[in-house]
C-alpha positions in Angstrom: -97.5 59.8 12.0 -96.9 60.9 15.6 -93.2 60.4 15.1 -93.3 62.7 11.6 -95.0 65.5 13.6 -92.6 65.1 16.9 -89.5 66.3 14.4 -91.4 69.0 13.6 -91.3 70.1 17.3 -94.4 71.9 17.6 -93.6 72.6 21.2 -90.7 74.9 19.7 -93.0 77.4 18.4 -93.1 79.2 21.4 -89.5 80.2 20.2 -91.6 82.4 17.5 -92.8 84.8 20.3 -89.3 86.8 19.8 -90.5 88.0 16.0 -92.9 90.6 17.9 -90.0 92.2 19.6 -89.4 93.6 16.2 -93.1 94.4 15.7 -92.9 96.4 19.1 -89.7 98.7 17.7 -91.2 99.0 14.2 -94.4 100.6 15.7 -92.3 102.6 17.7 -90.0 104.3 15.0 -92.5 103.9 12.0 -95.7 103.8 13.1 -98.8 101.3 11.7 -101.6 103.5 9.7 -104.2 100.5 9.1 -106.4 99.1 11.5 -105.0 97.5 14.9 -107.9 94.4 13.7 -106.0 94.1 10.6 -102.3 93.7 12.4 -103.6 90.9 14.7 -104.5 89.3 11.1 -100.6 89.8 9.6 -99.2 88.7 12.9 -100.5 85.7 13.0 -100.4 84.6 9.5 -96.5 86.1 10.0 -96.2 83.7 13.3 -97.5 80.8 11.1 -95.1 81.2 8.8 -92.0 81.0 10.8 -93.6 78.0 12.9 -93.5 76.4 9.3 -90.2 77.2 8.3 -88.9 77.0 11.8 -90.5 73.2 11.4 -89.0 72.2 8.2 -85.3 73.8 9.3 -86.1 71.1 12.7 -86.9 67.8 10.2 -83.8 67.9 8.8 -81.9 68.8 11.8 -82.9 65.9 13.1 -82.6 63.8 10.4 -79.3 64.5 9.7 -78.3 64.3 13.5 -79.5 61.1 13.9 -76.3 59.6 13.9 -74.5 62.1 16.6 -77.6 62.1 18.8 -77.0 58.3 19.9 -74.1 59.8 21.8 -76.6 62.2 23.8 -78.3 61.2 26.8 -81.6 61.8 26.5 -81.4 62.3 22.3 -80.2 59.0 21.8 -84.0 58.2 22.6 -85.8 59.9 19.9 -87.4 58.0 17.0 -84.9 59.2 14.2 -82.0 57.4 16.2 -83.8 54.5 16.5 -84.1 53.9 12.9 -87.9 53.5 12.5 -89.0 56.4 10.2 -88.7 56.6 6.4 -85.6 59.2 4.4 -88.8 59.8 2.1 -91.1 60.6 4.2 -88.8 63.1 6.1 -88.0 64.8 2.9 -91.4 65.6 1.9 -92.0 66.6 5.3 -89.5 69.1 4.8 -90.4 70.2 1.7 -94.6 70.9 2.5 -93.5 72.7 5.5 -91.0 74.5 3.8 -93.5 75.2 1.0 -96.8 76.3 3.3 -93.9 78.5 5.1 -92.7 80.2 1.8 -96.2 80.7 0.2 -97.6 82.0 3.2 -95.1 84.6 3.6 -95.9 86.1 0.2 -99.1 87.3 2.0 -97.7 89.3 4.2 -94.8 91.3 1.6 -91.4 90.3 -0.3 -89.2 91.7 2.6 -90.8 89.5 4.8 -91.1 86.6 1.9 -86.7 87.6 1.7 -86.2 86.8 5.6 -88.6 83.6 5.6 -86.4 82.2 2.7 -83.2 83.5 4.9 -84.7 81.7 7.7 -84.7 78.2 5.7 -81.5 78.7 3.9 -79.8 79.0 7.3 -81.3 75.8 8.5 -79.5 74.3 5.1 -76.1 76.1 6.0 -76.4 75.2 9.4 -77.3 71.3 8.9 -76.2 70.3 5.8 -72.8 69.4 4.2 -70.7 70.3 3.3 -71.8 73.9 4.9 -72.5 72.3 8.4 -71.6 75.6 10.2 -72.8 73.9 13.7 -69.5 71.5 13.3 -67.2 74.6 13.9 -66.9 76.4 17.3 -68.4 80.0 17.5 -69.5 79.9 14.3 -71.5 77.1 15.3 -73.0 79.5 18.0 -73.4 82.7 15.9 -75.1 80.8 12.7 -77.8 79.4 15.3 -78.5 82.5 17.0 -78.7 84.4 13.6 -81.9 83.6 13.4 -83.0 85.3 16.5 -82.1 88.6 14.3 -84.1 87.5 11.4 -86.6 86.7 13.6 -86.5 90.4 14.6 -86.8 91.5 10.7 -89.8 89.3 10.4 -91.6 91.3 13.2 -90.4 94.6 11.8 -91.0 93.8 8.2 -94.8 92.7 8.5 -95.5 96.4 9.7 -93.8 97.1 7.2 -91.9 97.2 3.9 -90.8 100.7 3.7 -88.0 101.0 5.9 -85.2 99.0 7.4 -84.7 98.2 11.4 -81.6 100.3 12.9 -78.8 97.9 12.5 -77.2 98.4 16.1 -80.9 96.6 17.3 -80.8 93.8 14.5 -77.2 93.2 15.7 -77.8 93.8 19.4 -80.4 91.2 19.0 -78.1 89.1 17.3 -75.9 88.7 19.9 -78.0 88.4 22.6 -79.3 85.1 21.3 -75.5 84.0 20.7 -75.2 84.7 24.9 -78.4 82.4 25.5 -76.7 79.6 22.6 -73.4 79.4 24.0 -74.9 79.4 27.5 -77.2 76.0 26.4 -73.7 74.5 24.8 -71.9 75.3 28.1 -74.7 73.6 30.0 -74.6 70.5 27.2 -70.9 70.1 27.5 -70.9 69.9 31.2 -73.8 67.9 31.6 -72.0 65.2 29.4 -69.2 65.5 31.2 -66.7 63.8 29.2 -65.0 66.0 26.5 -64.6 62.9 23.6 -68.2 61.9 24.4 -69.3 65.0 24.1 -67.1 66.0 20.8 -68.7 62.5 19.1 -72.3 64.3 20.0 -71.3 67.7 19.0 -68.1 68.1 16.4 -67.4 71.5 17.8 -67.3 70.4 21.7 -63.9 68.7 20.5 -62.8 72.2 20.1 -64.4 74.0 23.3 -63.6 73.8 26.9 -65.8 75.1 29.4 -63.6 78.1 29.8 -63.8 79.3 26.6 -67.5 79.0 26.3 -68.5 80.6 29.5 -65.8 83.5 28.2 -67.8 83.5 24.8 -70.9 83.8 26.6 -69.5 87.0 28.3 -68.5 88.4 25.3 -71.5 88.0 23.0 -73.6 89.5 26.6 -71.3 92.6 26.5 -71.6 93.2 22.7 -75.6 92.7 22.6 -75.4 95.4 26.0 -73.1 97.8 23.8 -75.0 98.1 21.1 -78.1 98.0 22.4 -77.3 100.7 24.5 -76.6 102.9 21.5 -80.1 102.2 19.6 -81.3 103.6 23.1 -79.2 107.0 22.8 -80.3 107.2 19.2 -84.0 106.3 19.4 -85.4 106.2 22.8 -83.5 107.1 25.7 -86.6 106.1 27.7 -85.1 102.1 27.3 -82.5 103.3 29.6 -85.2 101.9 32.4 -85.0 98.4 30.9 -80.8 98.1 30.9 -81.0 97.0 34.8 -83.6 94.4 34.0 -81.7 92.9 30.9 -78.6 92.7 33.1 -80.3 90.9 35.8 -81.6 88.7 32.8 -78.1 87.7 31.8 -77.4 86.9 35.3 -80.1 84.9 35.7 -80.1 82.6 32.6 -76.5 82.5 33.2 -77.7 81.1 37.2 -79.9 78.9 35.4 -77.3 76.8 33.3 -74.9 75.2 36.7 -78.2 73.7 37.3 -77.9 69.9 37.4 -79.8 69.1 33.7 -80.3 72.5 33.7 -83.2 74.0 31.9 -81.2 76.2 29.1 -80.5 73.1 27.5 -84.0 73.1 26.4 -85.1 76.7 25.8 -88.8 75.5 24.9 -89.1 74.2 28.7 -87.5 77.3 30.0 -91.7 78.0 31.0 -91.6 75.7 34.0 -88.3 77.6 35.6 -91.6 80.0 37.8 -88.7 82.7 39.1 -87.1 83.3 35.7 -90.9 83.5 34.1 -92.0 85.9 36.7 -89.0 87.9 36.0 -89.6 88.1 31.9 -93.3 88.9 32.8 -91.4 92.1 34.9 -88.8 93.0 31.7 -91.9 92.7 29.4 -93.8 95.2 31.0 -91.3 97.8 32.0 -89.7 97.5 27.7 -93.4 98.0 27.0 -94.1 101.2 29.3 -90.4 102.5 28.5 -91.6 102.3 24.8 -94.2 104.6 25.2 -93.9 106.9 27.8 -91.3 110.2 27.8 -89.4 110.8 30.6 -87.9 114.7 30.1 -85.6 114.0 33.0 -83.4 111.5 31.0 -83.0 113.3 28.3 -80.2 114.9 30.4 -78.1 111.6 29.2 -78.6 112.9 25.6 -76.5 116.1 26.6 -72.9 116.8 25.7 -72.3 119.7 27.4 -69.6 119.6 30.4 -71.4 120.0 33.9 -69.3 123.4 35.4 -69.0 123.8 39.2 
């Protein structure tokens, strides 16, 4: 039984804690008119949810990796790889988590109910054949970190229903979590250290080098800047105080990942790295008190008028 919960990957769940970003932006541009008691309730049956869907997206992922993961290191240890757990069992593992997730959701509202069953059928597109989206390079990366934007949706959408999230945040979002994926492949690929080894791990390292994934990772960092910068103009100029912050966060997950068996290989144990935790601790507060305060001066930035002399 210990085995049948460990593929689960309950210590993942931390993972969960970037829905409430959305909650954060959705109180911000729509407001909540119930009581604060009440959204504590919704938030955590919404954070159960995803832990079960999360969960059931993990069993088959490693189920089905089973057979690549004996080419990994340390993943060539798990239970899965060594052959002792049952196909049936697995499967109906999948299928009560994947159940408790979906029923659940309808709790909380169909929006949110739409981005729990989004959630699961990306696990299927990412892990199953003949979709297997995690076989091909960058797509591999941007169908991963998709679900760091859903995850944004759910946060939104269980304060509520009425509206949609400004689609340069959802995207901004989006791409930020491609920055911290291709940032945990580089840090993979060069921990293996042998590009055929690697590729029998990981189909797309046959088509990666460590080039092309660090130059990725700088792309999908300037994207997620750009448009995040222009949900501040739009919405809350005020955020300008957290772009500094977000660039030294780039910087310093990007530090993190030449690290011998560096840490971003295992996001869920990113807690123990004590500098980069202090720091989110610092970015948490400032997004927090940016959100809402209001800062006259900086509404000079919002001005198109041509400074004369």
């Amino acid at each position: 039984m210990k085995d049948y919960i460990k593929i689960a990957r309950p210590d993942h769940w931390i993972k969960n804690l970037f829905i409430f970003p959305g909650t954060l932006f959705a109180l911000l541009l729509v407001g909540w008119k119930g009581s604060y008691g009440g959204l504590a309730g919704i938030a955590l049956v919404s954070f159960f949810c995803t832990c079960m869907i999360a969960s059931a997206n993990y069993v088959i992922n490693e189920w089905l990796d089973a057979r690549f993961d004996k080419y990994h290191p340390t993943k060539k240890k798990r239970p899965v790889v060594q052959n002792t757990m049952s196909g049936k069992i697995v499967a109906a593992e999948y299928a009560v988590l994947a159940a408790v997730g979906l029923g659940a959701s309808l709790l909380v509202n169909i929006p949110f109910f739409v981005c729990e069953l989004w959630l699961l059928v990306m696990g299927v597109l990412y892990n199953v054949k003949p979709f297997r989206t995690k076989d091909i390079a960058y797509l591999d990366v941007l169908s991963e970190s998709i679900n760091n934007a859903i995850r944004l949706l759910l946060g939104w959408f269980f304060v509520t229903a009425d509206y949609l999230p400004p689609v340069t945040i959802v995207l901004g979002y989006w791409l930020g979590g491609a920055f911290l994926m291709a940032i945990k492949r580089y840090a993979e690929y060069r921990m293996i250290g042998d590009k055929s080894t690697a590729a029998l791990y990981r189909k797309s390292f046959g088509q990666y080098t460590e080039q092309s994934l660090l130059i990725s990772a700088f792309f999908y960092a300037m994207c997620s800047l750009f448009l995040c910068g222009i949900f501040i103009i739009k919405y809350k100029i005020e955020l300008l105080l957290v772009v500094p912050f977000l660039c030294g966060l780039f910087c310093f997950y990007f530090h993190l990942a030449f690290k011998k068996d560096s840490a971003v290989q295992k996001p869920e144990k990113l807690y123990r790295e004590k500098g980069l935790l202090m720091y989110m601790i610092i970015l948490a507060a400032v997004f927090i008190l940016a959100l809402f305060i209001k800062i006259p001066a900086l509404e000079v930035f919002l001005d198109s008028k041509i400074i004369g002399l």
